[in-house]
C-alpha positions in Angstrom: 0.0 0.0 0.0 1.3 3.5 -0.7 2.0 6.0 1.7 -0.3 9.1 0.8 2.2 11.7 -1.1 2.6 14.9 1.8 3.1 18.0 0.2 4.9 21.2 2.4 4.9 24.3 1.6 8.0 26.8 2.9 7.6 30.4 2.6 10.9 32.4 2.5 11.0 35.7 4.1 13.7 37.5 2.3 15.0 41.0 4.3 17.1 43.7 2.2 16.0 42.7 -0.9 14.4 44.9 -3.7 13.2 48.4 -2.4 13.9 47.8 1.3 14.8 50.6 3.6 18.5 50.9 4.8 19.4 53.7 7.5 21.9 55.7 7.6 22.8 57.6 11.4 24.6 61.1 11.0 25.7 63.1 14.0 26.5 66.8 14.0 26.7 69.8 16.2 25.4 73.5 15.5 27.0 75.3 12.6 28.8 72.0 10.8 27.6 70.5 7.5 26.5 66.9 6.8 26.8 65.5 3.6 24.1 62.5 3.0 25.6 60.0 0.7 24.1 57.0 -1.3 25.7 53.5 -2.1 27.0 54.4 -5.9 26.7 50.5 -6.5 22.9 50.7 -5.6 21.8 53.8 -7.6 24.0 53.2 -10.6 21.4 53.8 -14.0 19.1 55.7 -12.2 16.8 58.3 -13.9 15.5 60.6 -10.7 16.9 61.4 -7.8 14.8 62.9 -4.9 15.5 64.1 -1.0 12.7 64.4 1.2 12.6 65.7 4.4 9.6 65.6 6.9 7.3 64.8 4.1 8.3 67.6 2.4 10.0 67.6 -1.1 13.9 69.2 -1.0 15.6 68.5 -3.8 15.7 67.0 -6.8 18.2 65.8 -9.8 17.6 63.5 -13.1 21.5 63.6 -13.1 21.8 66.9 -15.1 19.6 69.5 -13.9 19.3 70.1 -10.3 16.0 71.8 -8.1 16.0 72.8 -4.7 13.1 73.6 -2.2 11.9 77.1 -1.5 11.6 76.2 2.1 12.9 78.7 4.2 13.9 75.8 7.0 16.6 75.0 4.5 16.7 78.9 2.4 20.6 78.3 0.3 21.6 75.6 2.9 21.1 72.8 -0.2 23.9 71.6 -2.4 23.1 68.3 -4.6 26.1 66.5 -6.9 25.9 64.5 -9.7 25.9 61.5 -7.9 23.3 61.9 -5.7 24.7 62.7 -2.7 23.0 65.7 -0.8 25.1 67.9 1.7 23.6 70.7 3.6 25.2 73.5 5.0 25.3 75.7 8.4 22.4 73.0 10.2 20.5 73.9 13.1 18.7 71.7 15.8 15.5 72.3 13.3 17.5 70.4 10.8 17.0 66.9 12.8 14.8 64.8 11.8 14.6 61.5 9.2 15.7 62.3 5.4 14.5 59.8 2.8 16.3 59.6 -0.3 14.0 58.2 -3.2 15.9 56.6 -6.3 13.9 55.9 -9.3 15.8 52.9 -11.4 15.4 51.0 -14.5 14.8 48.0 -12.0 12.4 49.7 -9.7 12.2 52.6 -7.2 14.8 52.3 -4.2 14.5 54.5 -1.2 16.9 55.1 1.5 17.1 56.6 4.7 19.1 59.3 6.9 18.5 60.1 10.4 20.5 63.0 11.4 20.5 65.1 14.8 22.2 67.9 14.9 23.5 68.7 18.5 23.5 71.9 20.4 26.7 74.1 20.6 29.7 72.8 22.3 30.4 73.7 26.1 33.6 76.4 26.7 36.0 72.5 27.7 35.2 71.9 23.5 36.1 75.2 22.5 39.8 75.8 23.9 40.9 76.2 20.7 38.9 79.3 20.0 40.4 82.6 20.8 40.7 83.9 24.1 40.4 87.4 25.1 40.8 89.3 28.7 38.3 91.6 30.4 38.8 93.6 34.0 35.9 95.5 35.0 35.3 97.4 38.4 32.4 95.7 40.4 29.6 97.6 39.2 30.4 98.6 36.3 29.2 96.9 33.0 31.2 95.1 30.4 30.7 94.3 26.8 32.4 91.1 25.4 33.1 92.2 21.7 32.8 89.6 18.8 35.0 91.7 16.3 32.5 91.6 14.1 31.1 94.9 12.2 27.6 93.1 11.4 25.8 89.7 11.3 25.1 88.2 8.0 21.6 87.5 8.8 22.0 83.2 9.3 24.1 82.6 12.4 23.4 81.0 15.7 24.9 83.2 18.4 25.5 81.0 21.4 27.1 82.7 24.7 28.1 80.2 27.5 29.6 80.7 31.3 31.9 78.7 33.4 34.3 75.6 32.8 30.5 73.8 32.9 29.2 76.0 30.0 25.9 77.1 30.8 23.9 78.7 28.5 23.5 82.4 29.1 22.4 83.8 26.0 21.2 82.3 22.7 20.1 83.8 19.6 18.9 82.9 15.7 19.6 85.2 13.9 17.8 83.9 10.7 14.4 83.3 12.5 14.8 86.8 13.6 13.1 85.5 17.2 14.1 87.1 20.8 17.1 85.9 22.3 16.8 83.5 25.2 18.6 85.0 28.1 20.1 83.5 31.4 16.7 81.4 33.4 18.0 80.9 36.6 17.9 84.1 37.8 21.7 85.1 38.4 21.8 87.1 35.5 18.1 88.1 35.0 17.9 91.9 33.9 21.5 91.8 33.2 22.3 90.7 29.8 22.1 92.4 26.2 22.6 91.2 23.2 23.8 93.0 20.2 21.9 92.2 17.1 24.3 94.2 14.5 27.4 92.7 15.9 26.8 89.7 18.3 28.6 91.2 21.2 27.0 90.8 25.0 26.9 93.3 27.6 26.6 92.5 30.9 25.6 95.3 33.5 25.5 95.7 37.4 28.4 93.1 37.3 29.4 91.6 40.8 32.5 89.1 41.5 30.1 86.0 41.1 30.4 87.2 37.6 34.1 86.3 37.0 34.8 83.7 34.6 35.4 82.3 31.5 32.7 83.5 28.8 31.9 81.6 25.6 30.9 82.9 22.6 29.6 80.2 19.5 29.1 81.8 16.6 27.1 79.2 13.4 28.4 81.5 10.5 28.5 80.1 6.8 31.0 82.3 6.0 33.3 82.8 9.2 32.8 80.0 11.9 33.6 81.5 15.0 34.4 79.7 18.5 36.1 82.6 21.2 36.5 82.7 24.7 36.9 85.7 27.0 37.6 85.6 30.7 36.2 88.3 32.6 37.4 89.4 35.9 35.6 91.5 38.2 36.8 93.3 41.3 36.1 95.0 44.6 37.2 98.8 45.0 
């Protein structure tokens, strides 16, 4: 007698195949570029490029002719090469976020993806390489640290820090055009002003607490600017 014939059935599950997702982690601070690049062996022959960011449409290339975005999040920050590869200049925190890169191929549509967080300015231990300037000031009296700088260009992120810790005294965007954030904790409340032509901070009603090491971050395009200046303030 025959055995009865059995038939099995297997189902493969097959991951990274055809039009799967692959993730890319970039890691940046305030003021520094990222450059987002594909696998050339994966988007060889393809016929559109296109970046997306947060849903919203960025840039995109059919290998010749190249179109960016009039979002002002990203305003002349966008630079897209032949191969694909997108690199974007100057980021700010609003700049985190997932970036999908869409590939259109004679096989099929590919798409990629790029997390990148973009980290808040350095504390004053990150920036000892920066220039260092000395201030004396009579208890009292105020002081303005000076960022030798005639004007603003309209795009940076002024970032002024106190103390070997760094704490964040002052911050300002100068592209979103919004108030500065100022000092919370109440030590310097009332005493800070920030200088929207040239960067510089004054500090009035000064008192020996207020003797230190200063920071000053400065997210330019054009003229990256890390400087520290010690202030010392004293009794007479």
């Amino acid at each position: 007698m025959k055995k009865p014939f059995k038939s099995v059935l297997f189902v493969l599950l097959m991951c990274g195949v055809f039009g799967a997702d692959e993730e890319r982690v970039k890691a940046v601070r305030e003021g520094d570029s990222v450059t987002l690049n594909p696998d050339l062996t994966q988007i060889q022959g393809f016929t559109e490029i296109q970046w997306w960011f947060k849903d919203q449409l960025v840039a995109i290339t059919n290998g010749r002719n190249r179109k960016y975005s009039e979002n002002e999040i990203f305003r002349v920050r966008l630079k897209l090469n032949q191969t694909g590869s997108l690199t974007i200049t100057n980021m700010k925190t609003k700049h985190s976020g997932l970036y999908k890169l869409w590939i259109e191929l004679n096989t099929g549509p590919l798409t990629l993806d790029f997390t990148v967080t973009v980290n808040e300015s350095p504390s004053v231990i990150d920036a000892v390489k920066g220039e260092m300037k000395f201030e004396s000031v009579k208890e009292g009296a105020p002081v303005t640290l000076q960022t030798d700088v005639k004007q603003l260009h309209g795009d940076e992120l002024i970032v002024w820090r106190c103390g070997e810790e760094g704490k964040l005294i002052a911050k300002a965007d100068m592209e979103a055009k919004s108030s500065p954030l100022y000092d919370t904790d109440g030590r310097l409340s009332g005493r800070l002003e920030l200088d929207h032509v040239t960067g510089s901070l004054t500090l009035t009603n000064t008192r020996t607490t207020d003797s230190g090491l200063w920071t000053l971050l400065s997210t330019d395009q054009q003229q990256p600017t890390d400087l520290i200046q010690e202030i010392h303030c004293y009794c007479q």
